[in-house]
C-alpha positions as CSV (number, residue, x, y, z in Angstrom):
1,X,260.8,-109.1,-10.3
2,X,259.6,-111.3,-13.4
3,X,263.4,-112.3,-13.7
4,X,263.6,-113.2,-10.3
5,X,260.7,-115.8,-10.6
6,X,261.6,-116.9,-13.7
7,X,264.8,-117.5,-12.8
8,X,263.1,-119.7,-9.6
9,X,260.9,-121.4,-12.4
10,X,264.6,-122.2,-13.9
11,X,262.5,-121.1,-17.4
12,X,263.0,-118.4,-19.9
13,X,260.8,-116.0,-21.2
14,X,261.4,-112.8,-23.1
15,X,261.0,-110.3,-21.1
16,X,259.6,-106.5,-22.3
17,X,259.6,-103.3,-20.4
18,X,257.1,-101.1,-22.2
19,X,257.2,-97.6,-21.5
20,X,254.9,-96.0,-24.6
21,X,251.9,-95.0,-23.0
22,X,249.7,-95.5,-26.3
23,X,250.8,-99.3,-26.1
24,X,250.2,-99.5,-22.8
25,X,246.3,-98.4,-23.3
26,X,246.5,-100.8,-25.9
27,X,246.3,-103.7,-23.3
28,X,243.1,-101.5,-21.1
29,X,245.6,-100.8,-18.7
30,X,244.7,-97.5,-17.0
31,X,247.2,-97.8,-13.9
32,X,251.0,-99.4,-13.8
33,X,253.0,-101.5,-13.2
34,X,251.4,-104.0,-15.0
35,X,252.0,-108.1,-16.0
36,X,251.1,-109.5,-19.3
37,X,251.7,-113.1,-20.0
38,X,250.8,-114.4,-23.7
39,X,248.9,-111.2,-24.2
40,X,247.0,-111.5,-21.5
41,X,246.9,-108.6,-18.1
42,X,247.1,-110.9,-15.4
43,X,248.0,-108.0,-13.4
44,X,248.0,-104.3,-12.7
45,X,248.0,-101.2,-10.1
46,X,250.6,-103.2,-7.8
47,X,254.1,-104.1,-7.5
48,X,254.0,-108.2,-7.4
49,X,256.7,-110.0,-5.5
50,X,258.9,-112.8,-7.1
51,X,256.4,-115.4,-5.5
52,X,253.5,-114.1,-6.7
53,X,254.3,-113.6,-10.4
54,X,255.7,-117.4,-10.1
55,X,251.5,-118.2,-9.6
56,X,251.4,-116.5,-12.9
57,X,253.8,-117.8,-15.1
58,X,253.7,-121.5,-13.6
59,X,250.1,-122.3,-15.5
């Protein structure tokens, strides 16, 4: 879904699925899937649609 609004935004990002649980606790994230943009959790607990991570990423 983030490639899908990034590819709306027409912008490119690296992109990271991480799957290690101890670096996922490393964020404070205690439910999945999560969103972190620069280092930050801008989301968690929810599958976001392509529209709503655009809010996210066009700051």
């Amino acid at each position: 879904m983030t490639k899908k609004a990034l590819d709306e935004l027409s912008k490119d990002a690296d992109v990271v699925k991480v799957t290690e649980m101890e670096e996922i606790m490393a964020y404070g994230v205690m439910s999945t899937p999560a969103l972190v943009v620069d280092e930050k959790v801008v989301s968690y607990g929810k599958v976001l649609k392509p529209k709503d991570i655009v809010k996210f990423l066009n700051i």
